[in-house]
VEXZARO-837797 format. One record per residue (C-alpha): x, y, z. Coordinates in steps of 0.02 Angstrom, whole numbers, plus 50000, padded with zeros to 5 digits. Example, Ala and Ser with C-alpha at 12.3 -4.5 7.8 and 13.67 -1.06 7.14 Angstrom:
<nodes>
506154977550390506844994750357
</nodes>
This chain:
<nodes>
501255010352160502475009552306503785008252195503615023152111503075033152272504665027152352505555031952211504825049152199505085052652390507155048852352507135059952204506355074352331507425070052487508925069952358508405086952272508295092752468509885086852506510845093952362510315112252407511085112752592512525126052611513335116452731513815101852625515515100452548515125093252353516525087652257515685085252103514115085452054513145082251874512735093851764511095095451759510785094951935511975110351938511085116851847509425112951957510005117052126510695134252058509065141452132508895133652293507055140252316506565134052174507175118352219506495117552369504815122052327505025109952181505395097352315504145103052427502985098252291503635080952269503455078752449501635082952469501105074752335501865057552382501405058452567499585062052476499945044552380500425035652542498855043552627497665038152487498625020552480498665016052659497435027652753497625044552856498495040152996499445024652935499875033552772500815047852873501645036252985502295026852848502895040352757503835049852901504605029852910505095030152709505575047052721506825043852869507645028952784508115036552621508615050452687509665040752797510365032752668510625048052545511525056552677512435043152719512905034352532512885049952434514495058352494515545043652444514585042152287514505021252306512725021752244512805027052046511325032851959511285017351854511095003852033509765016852083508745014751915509144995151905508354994552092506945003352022506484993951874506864976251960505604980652118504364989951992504484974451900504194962452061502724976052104501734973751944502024956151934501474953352119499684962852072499584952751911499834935952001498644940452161497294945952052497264932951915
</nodes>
């Protein structure tokens, strides 16, 4: 479940970051042209993202520990998105062969501990 929370709270600081004014793209995809054409909607798409995984984190980890955390795993990606994105070293491909490899790890931690 982290996995996937962490994963959904890059896909919202990423959708966040992609709507600024004040950043200089050189090329973006497509589809996320596409996407950030209406930056409210984006935004309030992102919004969404982001309330809903700092309710995961809450449910996961408790009130106050939940919202700690998450300010924490929002600050690092975002960190990092600002700070990889621009020179585009991260491709979409690493990002979803991190995923599956740690959501892989994840379940196979639970499976282990519990059995």
């Amino acid at each position: 479940m982290y996995t996937i929370t962490l994963a959904l709270i890059l896909v919202t600081i990423f959708l966040w970051f992609n709507t600024s004014k004040k950043v200089k793209f050189s090329s973006r995809p497509i589809w996320l042209e596409k996407l950030v054409v209406n930056t409210k909607r984006t935004q309030i798409l992102a919004s969404s993202l982001a309330l809903l995984t700092l309710l995961i984190t809450m449910n996961l980890q408790g009130v106050g520990a939940g919202i700690f955390a998450w300010l924490v795993y929002s600050m690092g990606l975002l960190s990092l998105v600002v700070l990889l994105y621009p020179y585009q070293y991260i491709k979409y491909h690493h990002i979803i062969l991190i995923f599956v490899l740690f959501l892989f790890v994840e379940l196979f931690s639970s499976y282990i501990l519990t059995h």
